[in-house]
Wavefront OBJ file of the C-alpha trace (Angstrom):
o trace
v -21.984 -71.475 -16.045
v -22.135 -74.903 -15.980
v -18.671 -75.343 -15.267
v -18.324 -72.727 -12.703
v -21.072 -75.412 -10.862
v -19.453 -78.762 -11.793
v -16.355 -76.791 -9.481
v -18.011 -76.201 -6.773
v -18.759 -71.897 -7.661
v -22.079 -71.040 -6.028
v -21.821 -67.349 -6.322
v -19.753 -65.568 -9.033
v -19.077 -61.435 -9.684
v -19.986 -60.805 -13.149
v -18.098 -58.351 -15.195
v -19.055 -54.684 -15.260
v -19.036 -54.321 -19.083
v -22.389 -56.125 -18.954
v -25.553 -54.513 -19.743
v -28.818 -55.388 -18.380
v -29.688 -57.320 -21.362
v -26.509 -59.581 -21.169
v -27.200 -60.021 -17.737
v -30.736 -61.150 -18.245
v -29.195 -63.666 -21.059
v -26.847 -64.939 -18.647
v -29.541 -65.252 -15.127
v -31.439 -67.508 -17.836
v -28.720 -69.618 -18.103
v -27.135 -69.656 -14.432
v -27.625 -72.214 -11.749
v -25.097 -70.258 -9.575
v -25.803 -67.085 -8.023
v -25.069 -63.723 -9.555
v -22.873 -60.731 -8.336
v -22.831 -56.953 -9.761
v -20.954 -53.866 -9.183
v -23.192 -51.047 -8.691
v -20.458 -48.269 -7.772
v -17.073 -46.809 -7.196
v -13.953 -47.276 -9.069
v -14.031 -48.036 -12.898
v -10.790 -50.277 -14.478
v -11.156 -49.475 -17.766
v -9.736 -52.919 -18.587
v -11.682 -55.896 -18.473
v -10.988 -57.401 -14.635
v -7.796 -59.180 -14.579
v -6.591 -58.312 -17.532
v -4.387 -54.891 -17.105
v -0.549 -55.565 -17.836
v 0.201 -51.810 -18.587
v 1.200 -51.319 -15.037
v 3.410 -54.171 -15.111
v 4.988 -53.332 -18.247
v 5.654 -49.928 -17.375
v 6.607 -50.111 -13.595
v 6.992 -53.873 -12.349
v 3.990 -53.296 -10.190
v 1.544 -56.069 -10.748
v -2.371 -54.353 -11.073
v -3.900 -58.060 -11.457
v -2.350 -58.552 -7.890
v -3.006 -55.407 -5.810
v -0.063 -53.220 -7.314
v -1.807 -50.730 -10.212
v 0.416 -47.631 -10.521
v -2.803 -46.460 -12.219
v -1.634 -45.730 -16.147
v -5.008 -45.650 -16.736
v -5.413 -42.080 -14.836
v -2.167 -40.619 -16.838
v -2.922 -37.921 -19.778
v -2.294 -38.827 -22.800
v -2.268 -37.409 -26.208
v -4.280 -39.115 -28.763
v -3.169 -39.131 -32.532
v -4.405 -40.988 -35.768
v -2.034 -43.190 -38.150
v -1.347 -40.385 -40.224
v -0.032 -38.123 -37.215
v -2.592 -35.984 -36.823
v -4.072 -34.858 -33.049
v -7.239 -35.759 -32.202
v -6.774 -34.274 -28.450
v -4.145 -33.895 -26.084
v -3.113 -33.890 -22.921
v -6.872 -35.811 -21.685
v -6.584 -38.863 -19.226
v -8.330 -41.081 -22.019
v -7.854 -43.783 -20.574
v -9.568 -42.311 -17.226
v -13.502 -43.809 -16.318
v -15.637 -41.777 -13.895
v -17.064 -43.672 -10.961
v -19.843 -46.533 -11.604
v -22.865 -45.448 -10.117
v -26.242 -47.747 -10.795
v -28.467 -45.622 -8.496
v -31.021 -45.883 -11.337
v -30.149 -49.312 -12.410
v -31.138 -51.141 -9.079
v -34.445 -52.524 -9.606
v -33.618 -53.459 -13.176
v -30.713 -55.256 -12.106
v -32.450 -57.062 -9.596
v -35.598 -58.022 -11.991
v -32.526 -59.065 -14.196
v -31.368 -61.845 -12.019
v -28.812 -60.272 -9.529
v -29.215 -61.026 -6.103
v -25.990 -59.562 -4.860
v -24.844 -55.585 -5.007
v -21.236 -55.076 -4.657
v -19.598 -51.776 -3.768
v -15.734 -50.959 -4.691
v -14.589 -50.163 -1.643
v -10.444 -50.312 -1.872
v -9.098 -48.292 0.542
v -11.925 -45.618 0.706
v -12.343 -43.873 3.790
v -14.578 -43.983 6.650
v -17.188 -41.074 4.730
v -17.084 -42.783 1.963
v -18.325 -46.875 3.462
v -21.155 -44.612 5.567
v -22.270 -42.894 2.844
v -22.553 -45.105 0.171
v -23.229 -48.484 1.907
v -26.437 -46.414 3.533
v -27.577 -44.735 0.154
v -27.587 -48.315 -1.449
v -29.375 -49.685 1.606
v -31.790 -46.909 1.266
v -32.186 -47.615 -2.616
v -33.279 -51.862 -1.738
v -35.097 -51.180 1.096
v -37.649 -49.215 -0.861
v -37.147 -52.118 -3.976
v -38.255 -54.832 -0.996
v -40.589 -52.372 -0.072
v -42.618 -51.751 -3.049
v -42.039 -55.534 -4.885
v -43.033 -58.383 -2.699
v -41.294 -60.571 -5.164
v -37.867 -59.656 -3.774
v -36.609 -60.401 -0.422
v -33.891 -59.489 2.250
v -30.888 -61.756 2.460
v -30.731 -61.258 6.535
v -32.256 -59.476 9.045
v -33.157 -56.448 10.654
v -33.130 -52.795 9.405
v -30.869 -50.378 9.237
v -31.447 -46.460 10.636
v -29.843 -43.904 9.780
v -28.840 -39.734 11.520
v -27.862 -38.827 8.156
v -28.991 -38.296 4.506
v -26.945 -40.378 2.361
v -25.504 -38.133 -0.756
v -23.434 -39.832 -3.006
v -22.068 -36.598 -5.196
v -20.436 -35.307 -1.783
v -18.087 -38.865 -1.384
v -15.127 -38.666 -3.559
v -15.827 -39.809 -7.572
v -14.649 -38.979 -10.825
v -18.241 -38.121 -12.122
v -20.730 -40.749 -12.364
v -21.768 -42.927 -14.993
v -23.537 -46.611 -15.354
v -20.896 -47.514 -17.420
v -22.603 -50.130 -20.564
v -25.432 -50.942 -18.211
v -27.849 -49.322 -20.777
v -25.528 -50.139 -23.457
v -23.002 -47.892 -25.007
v -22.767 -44.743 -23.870
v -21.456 -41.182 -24.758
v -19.292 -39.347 -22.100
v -18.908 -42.113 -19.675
v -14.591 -41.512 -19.378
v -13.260 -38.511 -16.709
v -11.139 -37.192 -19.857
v -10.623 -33.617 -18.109
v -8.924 -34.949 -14.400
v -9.156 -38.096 -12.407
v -9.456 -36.526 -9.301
v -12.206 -35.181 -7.240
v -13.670 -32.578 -8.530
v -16.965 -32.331 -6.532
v -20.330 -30.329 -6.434
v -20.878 -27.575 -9.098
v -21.555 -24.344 -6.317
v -21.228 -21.270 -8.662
v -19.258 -18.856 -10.444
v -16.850 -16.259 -8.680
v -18.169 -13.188 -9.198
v -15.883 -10.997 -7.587
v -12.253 -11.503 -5.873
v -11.136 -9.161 -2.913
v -7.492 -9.224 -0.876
v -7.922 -12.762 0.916
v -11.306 -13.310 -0.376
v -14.134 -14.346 -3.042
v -18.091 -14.209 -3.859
v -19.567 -16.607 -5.197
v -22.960 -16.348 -6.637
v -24.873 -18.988 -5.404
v -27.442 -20.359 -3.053
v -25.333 -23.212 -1.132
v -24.743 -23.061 2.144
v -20.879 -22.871 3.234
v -18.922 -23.802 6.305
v -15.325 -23.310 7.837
v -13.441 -25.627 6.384
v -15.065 -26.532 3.224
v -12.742 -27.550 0.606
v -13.473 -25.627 -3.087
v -11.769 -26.080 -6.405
v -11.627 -25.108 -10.022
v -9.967 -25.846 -13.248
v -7.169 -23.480 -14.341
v -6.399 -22.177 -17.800
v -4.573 -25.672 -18.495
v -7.584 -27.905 -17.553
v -5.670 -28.710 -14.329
v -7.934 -29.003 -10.922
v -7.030 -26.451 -8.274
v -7.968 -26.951 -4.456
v -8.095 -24.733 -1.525
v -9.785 -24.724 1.668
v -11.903 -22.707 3.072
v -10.426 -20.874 6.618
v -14.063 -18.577 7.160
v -17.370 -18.587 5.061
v -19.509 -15.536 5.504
v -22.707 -16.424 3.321
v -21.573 -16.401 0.028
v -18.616 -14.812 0.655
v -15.227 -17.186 1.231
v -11.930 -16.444 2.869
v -9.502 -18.946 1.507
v -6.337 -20.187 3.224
v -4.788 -18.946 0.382
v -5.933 -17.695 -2.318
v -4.469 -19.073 -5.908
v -3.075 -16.961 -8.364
v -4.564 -18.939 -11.222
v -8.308 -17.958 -9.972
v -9.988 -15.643 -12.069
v -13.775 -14.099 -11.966
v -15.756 -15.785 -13.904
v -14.230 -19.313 -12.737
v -16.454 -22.000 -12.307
v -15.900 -22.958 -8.593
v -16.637 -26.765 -7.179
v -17.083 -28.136 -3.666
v -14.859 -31.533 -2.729
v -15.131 -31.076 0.908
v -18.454 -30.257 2.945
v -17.448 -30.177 6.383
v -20.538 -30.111 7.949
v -21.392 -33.065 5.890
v -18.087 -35.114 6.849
v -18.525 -33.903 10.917
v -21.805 -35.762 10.633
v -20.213 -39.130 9.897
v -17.765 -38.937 12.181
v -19.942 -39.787 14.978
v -22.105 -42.829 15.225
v -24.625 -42.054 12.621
v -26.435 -45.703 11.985
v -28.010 -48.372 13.428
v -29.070 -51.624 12.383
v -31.777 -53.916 14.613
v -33.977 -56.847 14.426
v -37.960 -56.203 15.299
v -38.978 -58.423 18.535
v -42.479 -58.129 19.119
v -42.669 -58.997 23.109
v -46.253 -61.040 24.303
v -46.106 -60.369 28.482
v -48.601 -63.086 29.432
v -49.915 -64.728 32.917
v -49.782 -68.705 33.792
v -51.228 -70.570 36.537
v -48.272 -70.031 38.956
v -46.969 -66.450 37.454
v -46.364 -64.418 34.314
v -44.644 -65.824 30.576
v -42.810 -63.523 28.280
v -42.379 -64.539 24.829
v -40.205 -62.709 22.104
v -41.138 -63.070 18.304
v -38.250 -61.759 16.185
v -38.992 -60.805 12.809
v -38.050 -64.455 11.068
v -40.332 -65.990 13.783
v -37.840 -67.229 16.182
v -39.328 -67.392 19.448
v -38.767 -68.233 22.864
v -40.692 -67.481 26.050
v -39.491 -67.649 29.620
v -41.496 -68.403 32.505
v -41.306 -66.111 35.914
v -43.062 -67.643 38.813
v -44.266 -64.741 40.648
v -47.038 -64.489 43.058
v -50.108 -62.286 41.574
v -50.951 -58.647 43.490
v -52.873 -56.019 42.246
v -51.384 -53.067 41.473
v -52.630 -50.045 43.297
v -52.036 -48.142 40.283
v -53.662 -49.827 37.023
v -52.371 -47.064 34.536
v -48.852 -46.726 36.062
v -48.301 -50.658 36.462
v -49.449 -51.288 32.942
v -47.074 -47.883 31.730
v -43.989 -49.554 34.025
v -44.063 -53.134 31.838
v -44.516 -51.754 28.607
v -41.525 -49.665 29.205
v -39.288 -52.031 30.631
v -40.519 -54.889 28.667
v -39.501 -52.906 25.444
v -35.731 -51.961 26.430
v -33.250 -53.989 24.938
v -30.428 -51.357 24.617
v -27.184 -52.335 23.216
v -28.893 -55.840 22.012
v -29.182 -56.346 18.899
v -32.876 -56.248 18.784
v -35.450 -53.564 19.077
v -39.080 -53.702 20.679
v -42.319 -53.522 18.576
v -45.136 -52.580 20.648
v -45.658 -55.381 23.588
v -48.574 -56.850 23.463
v -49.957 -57.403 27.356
v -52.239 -60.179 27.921
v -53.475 -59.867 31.390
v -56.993 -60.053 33.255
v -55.642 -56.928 35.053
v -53.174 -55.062 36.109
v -50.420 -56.613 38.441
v -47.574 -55.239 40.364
v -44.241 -56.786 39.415
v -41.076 -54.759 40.814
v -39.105 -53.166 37.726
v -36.049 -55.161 38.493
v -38.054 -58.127 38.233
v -38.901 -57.142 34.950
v -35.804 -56.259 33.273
v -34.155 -59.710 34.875
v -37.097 -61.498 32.824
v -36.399 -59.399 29.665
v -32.413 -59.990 29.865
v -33.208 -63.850 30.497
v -35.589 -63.940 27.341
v -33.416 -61.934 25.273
v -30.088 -64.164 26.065
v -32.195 -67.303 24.689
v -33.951 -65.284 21.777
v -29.895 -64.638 20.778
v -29.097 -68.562 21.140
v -31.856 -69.450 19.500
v -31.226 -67.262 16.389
v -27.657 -68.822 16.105
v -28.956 -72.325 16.461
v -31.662 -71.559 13.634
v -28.832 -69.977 11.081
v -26.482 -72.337 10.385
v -23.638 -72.032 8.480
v -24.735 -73.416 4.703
v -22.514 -76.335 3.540
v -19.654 -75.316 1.182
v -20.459 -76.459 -2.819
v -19.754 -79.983 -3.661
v -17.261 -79.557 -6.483
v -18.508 -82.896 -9.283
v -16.859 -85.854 -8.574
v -15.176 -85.942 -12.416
v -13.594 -82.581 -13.913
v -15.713 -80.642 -15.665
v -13.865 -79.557 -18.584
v -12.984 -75.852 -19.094
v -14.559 -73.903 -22.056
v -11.170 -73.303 -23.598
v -8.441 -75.927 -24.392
v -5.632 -73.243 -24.922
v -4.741 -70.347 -22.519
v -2.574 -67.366 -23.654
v -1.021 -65.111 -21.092
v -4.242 -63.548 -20.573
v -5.227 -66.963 -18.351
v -3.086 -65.265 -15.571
v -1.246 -68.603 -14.933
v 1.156 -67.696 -12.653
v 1.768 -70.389 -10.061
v 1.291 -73.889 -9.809
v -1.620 -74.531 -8.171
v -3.336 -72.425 -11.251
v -1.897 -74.629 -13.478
v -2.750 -77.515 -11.885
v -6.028 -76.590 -12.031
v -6.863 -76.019 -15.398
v -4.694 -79.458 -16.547
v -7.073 -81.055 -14.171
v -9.912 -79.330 -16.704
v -8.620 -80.424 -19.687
v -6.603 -77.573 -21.158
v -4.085 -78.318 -22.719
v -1.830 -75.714 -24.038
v -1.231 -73.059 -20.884
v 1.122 -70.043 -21.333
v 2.732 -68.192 -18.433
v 0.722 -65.122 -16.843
v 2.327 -61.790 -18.596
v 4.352 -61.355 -15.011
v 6.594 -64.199 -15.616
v 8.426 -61.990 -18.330
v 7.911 -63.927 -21.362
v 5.967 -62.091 -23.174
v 8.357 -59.282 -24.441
v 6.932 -58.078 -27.705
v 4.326 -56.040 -28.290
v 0.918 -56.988 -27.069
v -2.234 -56.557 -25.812
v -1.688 -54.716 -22.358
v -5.392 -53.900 -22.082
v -8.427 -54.727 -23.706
v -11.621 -52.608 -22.998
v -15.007 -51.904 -24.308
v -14.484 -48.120 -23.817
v -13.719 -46.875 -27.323
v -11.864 -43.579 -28.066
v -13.271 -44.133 -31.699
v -16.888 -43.733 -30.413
v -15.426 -41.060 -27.947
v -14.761 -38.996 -30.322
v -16.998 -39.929 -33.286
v -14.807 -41.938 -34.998
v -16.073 -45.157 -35.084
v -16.701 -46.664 -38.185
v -19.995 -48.269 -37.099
v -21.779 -44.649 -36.634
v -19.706 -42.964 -39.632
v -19.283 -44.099 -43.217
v -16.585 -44.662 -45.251
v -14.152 -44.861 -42.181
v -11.829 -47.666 -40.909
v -10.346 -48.468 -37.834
v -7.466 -47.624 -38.533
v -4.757 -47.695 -35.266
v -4.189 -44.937 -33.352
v -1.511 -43.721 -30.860
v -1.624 -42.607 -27.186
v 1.073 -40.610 -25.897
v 2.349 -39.579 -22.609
v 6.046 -37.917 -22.424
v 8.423 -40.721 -23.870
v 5.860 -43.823 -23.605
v 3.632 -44.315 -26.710
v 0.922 -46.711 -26.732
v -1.059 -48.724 -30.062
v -4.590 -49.032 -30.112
v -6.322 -51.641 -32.220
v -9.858 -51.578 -32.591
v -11.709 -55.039 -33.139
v -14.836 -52.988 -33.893
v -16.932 -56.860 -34.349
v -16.466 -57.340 -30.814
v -16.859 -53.705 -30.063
v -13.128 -53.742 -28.102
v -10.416 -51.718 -27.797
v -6.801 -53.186 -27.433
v -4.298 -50.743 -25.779
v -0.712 -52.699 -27.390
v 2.714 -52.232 -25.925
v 6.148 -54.575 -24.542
v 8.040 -54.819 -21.377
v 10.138 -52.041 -20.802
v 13.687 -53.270 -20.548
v 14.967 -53.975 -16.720
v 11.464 -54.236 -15.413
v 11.008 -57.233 -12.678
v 7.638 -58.317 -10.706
v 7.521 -55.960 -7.719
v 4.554 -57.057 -5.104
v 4.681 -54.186 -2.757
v 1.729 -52.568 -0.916
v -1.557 -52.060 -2.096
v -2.226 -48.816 -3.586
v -5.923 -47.100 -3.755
v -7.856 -47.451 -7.018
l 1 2 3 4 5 6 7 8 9 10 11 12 13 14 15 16 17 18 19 20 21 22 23 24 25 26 27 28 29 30 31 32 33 34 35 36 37 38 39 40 41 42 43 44 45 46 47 48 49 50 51 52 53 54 55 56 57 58 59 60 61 62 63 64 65 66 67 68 69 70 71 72 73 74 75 76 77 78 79 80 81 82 83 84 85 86 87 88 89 90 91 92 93 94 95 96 97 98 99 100 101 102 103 104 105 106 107 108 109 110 111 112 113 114 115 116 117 118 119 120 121 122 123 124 125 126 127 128 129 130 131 132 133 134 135 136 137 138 139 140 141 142 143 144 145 146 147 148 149 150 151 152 153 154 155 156 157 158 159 160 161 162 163 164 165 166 167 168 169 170 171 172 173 174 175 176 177 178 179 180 181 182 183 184 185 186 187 188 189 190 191 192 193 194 195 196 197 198 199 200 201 202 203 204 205 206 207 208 209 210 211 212 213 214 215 216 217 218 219 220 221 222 223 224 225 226 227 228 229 230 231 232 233 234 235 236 237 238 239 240 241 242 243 244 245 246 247 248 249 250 251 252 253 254 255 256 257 258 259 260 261 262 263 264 265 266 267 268 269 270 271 272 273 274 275 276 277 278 279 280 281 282 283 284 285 286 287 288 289 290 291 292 293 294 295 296 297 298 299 300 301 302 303 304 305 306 307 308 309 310 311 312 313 314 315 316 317 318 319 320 321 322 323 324 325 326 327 328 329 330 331 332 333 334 335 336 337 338 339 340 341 342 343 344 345 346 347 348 349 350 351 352 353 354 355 356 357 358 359 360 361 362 363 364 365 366 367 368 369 370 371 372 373 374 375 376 377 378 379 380 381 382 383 384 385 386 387 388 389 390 391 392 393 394 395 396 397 398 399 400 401 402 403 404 405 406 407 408 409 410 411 412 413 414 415 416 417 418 419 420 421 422 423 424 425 426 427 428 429 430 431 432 433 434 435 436 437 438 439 440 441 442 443 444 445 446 447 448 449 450 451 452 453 454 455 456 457 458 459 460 461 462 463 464 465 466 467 468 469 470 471 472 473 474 475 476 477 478 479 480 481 482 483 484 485 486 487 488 489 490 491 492 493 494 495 496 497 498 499
């Protein structure tokens, strides 16, 4: 951490391997600030790390190019040949999700919730952005210890539900430690909501017995005899009763049916469905020669702005009064929104409506200007004026060297010995292609810390003609996934492909 400073770092993403008790190690240590993922997309590698994709394709993964080995199924077998499983995608995480993990993580020293967001779609940002919104307003709310890092407050037309946004399952990964059943063995894709069983299957149709609530256009699925994920959508729903656009001839009674698509769901975040605003607390007040408004926003910026105005009494008190609360509390496509205005008058005067709204448009420009001027953009870090030296004097090819100004850097840091990133080619023996704290050991209750007598030995992966080694360095709790170059392959930076 200390060199991270000495660099000029002021914020840094830690890894999402850590659990809440590393984390709290590290806060106790850290003079920068601290990042975490809290959901989406598991790499089962450590970040930065994955060369399988390169090895096997050309496509970089450590530079926007996985072609996503990870969600391939394999077939596992021990070093004497036997099958543990086959034809799983072992290799396959569900989805992070830290829903329950927020307020510990916070307590624990994180002060910054990222969401993997790479390439989702537009349901996906509104959904999940607003249920993790929802989750630290109500931390803020309830522990006056924690604060927000801007302002104003977010509304919302819609009830965030994270199981209805594409994932792989859910799990909080080694937040809590290590876990059972945190890998999507059975299919990386989308599975959805468990809805049912079908109960009975008709020409062009199919019950199922549950209490959900379908639309047209709902997308349902199920797994097949061979563990594969079948899709179909949904043409007509008539209760409980579905009409399929076609109906698949692998679906069987007694099939447990999932929901991947709610339309009705999706159709409500397709239109503007939130709304974020800073509180302005308006003060309408009289002065010698007329009437001052002042505007409070919620950090206590303030401005007022004087309207010399000649004083008549309104012939109507209550509809005067009614007529400058209303108009004094508009601020429309601003960015701020009215709490009550407080009037401070010896009684009630006439001022014509378009008076009023020029005053409030006036006030508001300055309140704008004056929140800018009060904001300023921090100063970047002040890297030390002599190189802090870097923890390591030796990098392997898992230093991702790959350019010069890389290696310029580190030199600059005192290391000494710096390989080539595993893209240059060099490295064209087997090695380390991954390394992971997922286990398929503990996976499958194999891991010599939780059974006697057994070793870690190697195992294989397998998937068609590629086989895979994994090592197990059970003191450090890793998994290393150990293959070479396949012959012809070159560094290929092409478009970015979703995670």
């Amino acid at each position: 951490m200390r060199f991270l400073q000495d660099v000029g770092f002021s914020q840094v993403v830690l890894a999402r391997e850590l659990s809440l008790n590393e984390i709290i190690n590290i806060a106790s240590q850290a003079t920068v600030k601290l990042e975490y993922f809290v959901h989406g997309a598991l790499c089962v590698a450590y970040s930065g790390q994955c060369y399988i994709s390169h090895a096997h394709t050309g496509r970089s993964a450590n530079r926007g190019e996985c072609s996503q080995a990870c969600r391939l199924p394999y077939t596992l077998v021990d070093d004497k040949g036997k099958t543990i499983t086959e034809n799983q995608h072992l290799l396959s995480m569900k989805d992070n999700n830290q829903t329950e993990n927020i307020l510990a993580l916070a307590q624990a020293g994180v002060c910054s919730f990222k969401i993997e967001g790479r390439l989702k779609d537009l349901s996906y940002v509104k959904n999940i952005t607003a249920h993790y919104r929802q989750l630290l307003d109500e931390v803020i709310a309830t522990h006056p210890e924690f604060t927000r890092a801007s302002s104003g407050k977010s509304s919302y037309t819609f009830t965030p539900q994270p199981d209805k946004t594409f994932n792989r399952g859910y799990t909080d990964y080694f937040a809590n430690d290590r876990q059972d059943d945190i890998g999507a063995f059975d299919s990386p894709a989308f599975v959805g909501e468990l809805i049912g069983e079908v109960t009975e299957i008709g020409n062009g149709w199919l019950i199922v017995n549950t209490d959900q609530t379908f639309h047209n256009g709902d997308g349902v699925c199920f797994y097949d005899a061979h563990g594969e994920v079948l899709g179909m959508g949904i043409n007509r729903a008539e209760g409980n009763k579905l009409f399929p656009a076609e109906m698949p001839e692998e679906l069987t009674e007694g099939a447990t049916l999932f929901r991947n698509r709610d339309q009705e769901f999706e159709r409500s975040l397709e239109k503007d469905s939130a709304d974020r605003r800073v509180s302005v607390k308006p003060v309408f007040a009289e002065t010698a020669d007329g009437f001052r408004l002042t505007l409070i926003d919620e950090d206590g910026v303030t401005v007022a702005v004087d309207l010399p105005h000649s004083k008549e009494i309104a012939q109507n008190a209550e509809r005067a009064l009614a007529t400058l609360q209303d108009n004094l509390g508009k601020f429309g496509n601003t960015m701020f929104v009215a709490e009550p205005v407080e009037l401070k008058l010896s009684q009630a005067w006439f001022l014509p409506v378009g008076t009023i709204n020029a005053l409030r448009r006036a006030a508001t420009e300055q309140l704008e200007a004056a929140r800018f001027a009060s904001h300023p953009r921090p100063p970047r870090a002040t890297p030390a004026l002599d190189p802090a030296p870097y923890p390591q004097e030796e990098l392997t090819y898992l230093g991702n060297v790959f350019n010069t100004k890389a290696r310029q850097f580190y030199e600059k840091h005192g290391v000494k010995l710096i390989e080539e990133a595993y893209e240059a080619g060099n490295e064209t023996g087997m090695v380390s292609l991954m390394i992971t704290r997922h286990c398929l050991r503990y996976s499958f209750n194999l891991c010599p810390k939780e059974v006697k007598h057994l070793k870690p030995d190697p195992m294989t992966l397998i998937n068609g003609n590629e086989k895979l080694i994994l090592k197990f360095d059970c003191k450090a709790c890793e998994m290393h996934v150990i293959g070479k170059m396949k012959k012809g392959v070159k560094l290929n930076l092409g478009t970015i492909r979703p995670a």
